[in-house]
N, C-alpha and C positions, 0 to 999 in steps of 0.2 A: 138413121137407125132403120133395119131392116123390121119390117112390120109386115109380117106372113104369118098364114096359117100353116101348120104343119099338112105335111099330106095323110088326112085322116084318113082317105082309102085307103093310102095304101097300109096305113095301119090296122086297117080294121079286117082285112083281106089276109092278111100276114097272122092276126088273131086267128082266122076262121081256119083258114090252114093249117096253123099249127095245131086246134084244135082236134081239126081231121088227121091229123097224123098222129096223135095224141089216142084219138079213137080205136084206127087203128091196130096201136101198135098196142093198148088192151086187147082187141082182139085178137090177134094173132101171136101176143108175146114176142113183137119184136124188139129186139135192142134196139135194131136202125130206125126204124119209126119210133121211138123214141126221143133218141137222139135227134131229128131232125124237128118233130114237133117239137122240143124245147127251144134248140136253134130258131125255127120261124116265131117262136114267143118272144126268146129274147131280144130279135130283130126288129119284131113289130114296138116292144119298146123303145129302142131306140130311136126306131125311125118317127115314133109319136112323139120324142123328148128332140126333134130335129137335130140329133148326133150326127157330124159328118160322116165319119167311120162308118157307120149302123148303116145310113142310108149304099153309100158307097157298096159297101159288102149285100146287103140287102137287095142290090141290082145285080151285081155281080150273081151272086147264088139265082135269084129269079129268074135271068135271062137263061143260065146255064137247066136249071128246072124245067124253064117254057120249051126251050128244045127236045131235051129227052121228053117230057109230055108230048109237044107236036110230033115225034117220031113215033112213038106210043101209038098214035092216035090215027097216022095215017098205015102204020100196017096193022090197024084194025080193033083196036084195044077202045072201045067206044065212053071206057066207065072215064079216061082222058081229057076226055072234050072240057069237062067240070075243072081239071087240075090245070089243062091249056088259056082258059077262061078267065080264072083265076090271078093266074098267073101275067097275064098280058095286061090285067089290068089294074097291078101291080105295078109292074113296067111300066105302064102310060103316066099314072100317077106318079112315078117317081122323077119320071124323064121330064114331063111338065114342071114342078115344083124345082126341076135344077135347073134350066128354061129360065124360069122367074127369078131365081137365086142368082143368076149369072147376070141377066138382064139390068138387076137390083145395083150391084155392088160396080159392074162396068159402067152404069151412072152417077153412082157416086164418086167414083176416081175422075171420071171427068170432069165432074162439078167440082173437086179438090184440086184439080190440074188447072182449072180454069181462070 
């Protein structure tokens, strides 16, 4: 049996974002920050209830996010830094926990093989 924690940063990182984008998109009446702050809500649930899919899509959007962020950020858009930040470590948490999740399960096939 796999006995892991889910990756609560990245769940809780994935809250705060979607938050902020939830902020936002009251402030300036956007649809798309809206939209996206619900998406990183919904995400962060998943990815707290350790949903393949959620996680999977949850990096996928991240990694696609932290670039436009880090492009943002290096022609000069400094308010970036916080969503680059964010976001990276987001990524790390996620990438760690699949790391473990692979590590986990190619030792169990072996111990079944063996």
């Amino acid at each position: 049996m796999l006995n892991l924690k889910p990756p609560r940063l990245a769940t809780y990182m994935l809250t705060i974002n979607g938050v902020l984008l939830l902020g936002y998109a009251y402030y300036w009446g956007s649809l798309v920050y809206l939209f996206f702050g619900l998406l990183n809500l919904i995400l962060a649930y998943g990815v707290g209830r350790e949903n393949r899919t959620a996680i999977k899509v949850a990096l996928v959007y991240i990694a696609i996010n932290f670039f436009i962020a880090l492009f943002y950020l290096i022609s000069g858009n400094l308010y970036s830094a916080v969503d680059v930040a964010i976001s990276f470590l987001i990524m790390h948490d996620i990438l760690s926990y699949i790391q473990v999740v692979y590590q986990e399960e190619t030792a169990e096939e072996e111990e079944k093989g063996a």
